[in-house]
N, C-alpha and C positions, 0 to 999 in steps of 0.2 A: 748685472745687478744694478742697484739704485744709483743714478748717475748723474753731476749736475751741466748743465748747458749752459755757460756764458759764452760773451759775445765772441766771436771767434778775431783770429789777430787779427784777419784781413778783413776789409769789408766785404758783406755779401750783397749781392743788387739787394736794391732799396725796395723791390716787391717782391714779394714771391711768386714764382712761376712753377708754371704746370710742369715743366721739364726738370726745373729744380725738384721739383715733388716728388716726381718719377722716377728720376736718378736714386735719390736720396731710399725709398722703397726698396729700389734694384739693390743697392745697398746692403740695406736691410737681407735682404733674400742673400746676395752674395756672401754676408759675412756667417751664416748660417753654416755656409759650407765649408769656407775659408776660412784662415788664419787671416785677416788685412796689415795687422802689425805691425808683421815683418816683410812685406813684399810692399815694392813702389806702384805706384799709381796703374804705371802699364798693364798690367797683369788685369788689377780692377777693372778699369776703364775697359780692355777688351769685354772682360766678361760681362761687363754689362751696359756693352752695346754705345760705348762714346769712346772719348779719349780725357787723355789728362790734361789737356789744354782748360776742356772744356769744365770739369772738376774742380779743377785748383780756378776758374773764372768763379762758378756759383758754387763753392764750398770755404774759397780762401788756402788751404791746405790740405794735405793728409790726416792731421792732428784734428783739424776742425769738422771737416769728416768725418772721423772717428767720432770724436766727441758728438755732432749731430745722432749717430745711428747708436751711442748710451742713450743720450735724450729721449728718442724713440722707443726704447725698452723701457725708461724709469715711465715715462709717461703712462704706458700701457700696464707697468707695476703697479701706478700711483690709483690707476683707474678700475683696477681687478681692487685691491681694498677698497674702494668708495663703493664698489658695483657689491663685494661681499656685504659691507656694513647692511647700504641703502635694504639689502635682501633680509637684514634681521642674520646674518650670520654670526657667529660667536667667534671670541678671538684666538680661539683653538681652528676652526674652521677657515680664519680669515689667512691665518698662518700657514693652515695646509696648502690650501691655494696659492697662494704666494709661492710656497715649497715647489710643488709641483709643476708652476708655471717656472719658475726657474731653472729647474733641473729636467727640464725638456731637452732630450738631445740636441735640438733644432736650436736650443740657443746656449748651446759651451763657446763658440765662438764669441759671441759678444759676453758671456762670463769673462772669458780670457781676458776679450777686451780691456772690460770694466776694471782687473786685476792688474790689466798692465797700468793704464792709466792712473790709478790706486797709488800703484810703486815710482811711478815718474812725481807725482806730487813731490815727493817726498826731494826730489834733486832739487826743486821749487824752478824748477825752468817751463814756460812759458808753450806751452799754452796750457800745462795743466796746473801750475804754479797751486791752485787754490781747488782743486780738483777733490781732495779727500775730505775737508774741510765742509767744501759744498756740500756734498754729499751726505755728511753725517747732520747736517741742518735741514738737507729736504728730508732726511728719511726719519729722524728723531719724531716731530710734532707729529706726523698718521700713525706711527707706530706706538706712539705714546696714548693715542686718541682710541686703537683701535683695541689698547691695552687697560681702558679705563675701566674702573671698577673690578681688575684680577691686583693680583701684588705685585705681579710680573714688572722686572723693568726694563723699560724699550733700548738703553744703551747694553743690557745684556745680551737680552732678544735680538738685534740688532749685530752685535759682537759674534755672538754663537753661528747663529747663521751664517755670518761669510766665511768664519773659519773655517764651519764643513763645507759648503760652500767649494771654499780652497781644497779641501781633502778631496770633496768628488771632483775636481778637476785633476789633480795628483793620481784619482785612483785607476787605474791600467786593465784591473778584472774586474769580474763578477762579483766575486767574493766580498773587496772592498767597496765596490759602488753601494750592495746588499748593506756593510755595516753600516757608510754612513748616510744613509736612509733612515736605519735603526736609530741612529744617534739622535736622528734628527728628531724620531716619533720618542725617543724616551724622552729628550730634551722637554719636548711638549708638557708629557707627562709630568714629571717633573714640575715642573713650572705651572702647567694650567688646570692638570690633574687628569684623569683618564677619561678618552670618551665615551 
């Protein structure tokens, strides 16, 4: 889910590199499948084809790592609402998309992610110290923008969403991924009225 990127504790080289990029992608892909969490670097780094030397050189940490591959998804969230808007979509539509792209199997991993990161805020230790905070600032002003002229309020919108959000991660079967699906389209309703 929506995630913010500050600078990470370490420094990263002062350009970006193609390998940095690559990795960073691999990443991406690897956490798709994986938990990264809870497992150290080695485990990563085999899977996609470096080592942890080379990591913790152009990432700085595990946490800043982590943090890059939220960056990555908010990014791609930030850019599905501008791509809905730019289209003339409605903010019923803009929301389903969003939904959708979220609740892709292909990304519960970096959901998890997003959720652990979310919970560490809150110890206020370092490197997510301002992690929840961020996050409610970048996703506040698009969701307010994309909510303009319904009644809807974006720290609702916003609120609701990660709860179920949370529940389809908690859900185990069928049955409950189905309700809160449901939850999600009455919520809509609700809110932005039927389509």
């Amino acid at each position: 889910m929506p995630t913010p990127a500050d600078a990470p504790s370490r420094p990263a080289p002062r350009r970006p590199s193609v390998r940095r990029e690559d990795l960073l992608a691999a990443t991406v892909r690897y956490v798709a499948e994986h938990n990264v969490s809870d497992l150290s670097l080695r485990p990563l780094a085999a899977g996609i084809g470096t080592s942890p030397r080379v990591l913790l050189y152009l990432f700085g940490s595990k946490e800043d790592l982590v943090r890059e591959v939220l960056a990555v998804g908010r990014s791609e969230q930030l850019a599905l609402l501008e791509r809905s808007e730019a289209e003339g979509g409605s903010p019923r539509e803009t929301l389903e998309l969003l939904w959708e792209w979220l609740t892709a199997p292909e990304r519960r991993g970096a959901l998890r992610l997003f959720f652990e990161g979310y919970v560490r805020a809150f110890g206020r230790c370092e490197p997510w110290r301002d992690f929840g905070t961020a996050s409610l600032d970048e996703w506040l002003p698009p969701l307010t923008r994309v909510l303009d002229g319904t009644r809807a309020n974006a720290t609702v919108v916003l609120a609701v969403l990660r709860g179920l959000l949370l529940d389809l991660l908690a859900a185990e079967d069928e049955d409950n991924i189905r309700r809160v699906h449901a939850a999600w389209r009455d919520f809509l309703d609700a809110t932005l009225g039927e389509p």
